[in-house]
Structure formats: structure tokens, C-alpha cells
C-alpha positions in Angstrom: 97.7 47.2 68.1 98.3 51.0 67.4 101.9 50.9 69.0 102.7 48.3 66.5 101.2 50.4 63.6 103.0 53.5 64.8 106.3 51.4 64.7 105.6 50.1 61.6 105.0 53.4 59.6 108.0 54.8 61.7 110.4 52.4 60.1 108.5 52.5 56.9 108.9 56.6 57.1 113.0 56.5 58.4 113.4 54.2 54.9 111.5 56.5 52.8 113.6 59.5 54.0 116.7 58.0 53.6 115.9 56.6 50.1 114.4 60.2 49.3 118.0 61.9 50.3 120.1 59.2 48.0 117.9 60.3 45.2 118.0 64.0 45.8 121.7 64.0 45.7 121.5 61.8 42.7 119.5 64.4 40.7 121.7 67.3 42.2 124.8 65.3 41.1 123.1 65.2 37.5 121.6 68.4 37.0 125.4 70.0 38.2 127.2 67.6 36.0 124.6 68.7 32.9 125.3 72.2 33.4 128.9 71.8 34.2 129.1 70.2 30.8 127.0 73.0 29.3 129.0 75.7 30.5 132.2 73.5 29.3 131.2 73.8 25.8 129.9 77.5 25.9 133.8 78.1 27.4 135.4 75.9 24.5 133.3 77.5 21.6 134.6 81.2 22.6 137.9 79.6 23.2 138.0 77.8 20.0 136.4 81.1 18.1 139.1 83.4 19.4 142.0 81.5 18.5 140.9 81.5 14.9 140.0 85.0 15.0 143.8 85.6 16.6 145.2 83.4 14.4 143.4 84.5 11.2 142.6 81.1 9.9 141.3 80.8 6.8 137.3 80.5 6.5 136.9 78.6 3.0 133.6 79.4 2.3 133.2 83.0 2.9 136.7 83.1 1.4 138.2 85.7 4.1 139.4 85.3 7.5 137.2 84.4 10.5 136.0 87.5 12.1 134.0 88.4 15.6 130.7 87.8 13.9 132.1 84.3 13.2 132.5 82.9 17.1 128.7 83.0 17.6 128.9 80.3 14.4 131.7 78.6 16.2 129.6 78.7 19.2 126.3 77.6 18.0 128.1 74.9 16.2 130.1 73.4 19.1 126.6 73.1 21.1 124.6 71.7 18.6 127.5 69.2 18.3 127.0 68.7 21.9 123.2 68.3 22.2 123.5 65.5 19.6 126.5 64.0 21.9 124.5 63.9 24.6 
């Protein structure tokens, strides 16, 4: 009787384990994708901001040139945009 209960918990135990290591690399796999997508955007919005401060495009609302000051706008912008993608 006990020998059967030890087997029993055994194989219960070896298919908790392996169900618990499928959905630990799940969540790794999302939480590096997450930030990887994070860090994507903070990379494009300082692109994105300093080739508009290089190439001097015109901001129509202040009515002057983007300047440094104006990538943390860029920035803020492009991950707000994001958030509300995701």
C-alpha cells in the first residue's frame, strides 16, 4: 500500500516538474520578449529624435527646428505610442 502511494506521488511529482519548467521558460520567453520590445522603442525614439535634430526638420508648432530638449518628446511619445500598442 505505501509503495504504491510513493509511486504514485512520484509520477505525480516528475509531471509537475516538467510542467513547472515548460512554464518557466514560457514566462522567461515573455518577460525577454517585453523588454526586448521595450528597449526597441527606447533605441528607435533616440534614433528617430536625432535624425530630426541632424536634419533640422521643421517643428510646426514651436515654429523653430527640433532641438536636444525635443528627443525626450520624441521619446516619451514613441512609448506612450507603444504602451497603447501593446
Amino acid at each position: 500500500m505505501e509503495s504504491t502511494e510513493i509511486t504514485n506521488y512520484s509520477k505525480y511529482l516528475k509531471r509537475s516538474k516538467e510542467m513547472g519548467r515548460r512554464q518557466q521558460v514560457l514566462l522567461a520567453f515573455s518577460i525577454g520578449t517585453f523588454f526586448f520590445s521595450i528597449f526597441l522603442a527606447y533605441s528607435y525614439a533616440f534614433w528617430l529624435g536625432g535624425i530630426w535634430i541632424e536634419k533640422r526638420y521643421y517643428n510646426h508648432i514651436l515654429k523653430r527646428a527640433y532641438m536636444g530638449g525635443d528627443i525626450l518628446g520624441v521619446f516619451w511619445g514613441i512609448l506612450f505610442g507603444f504602451f497603447a500598442l501593446s
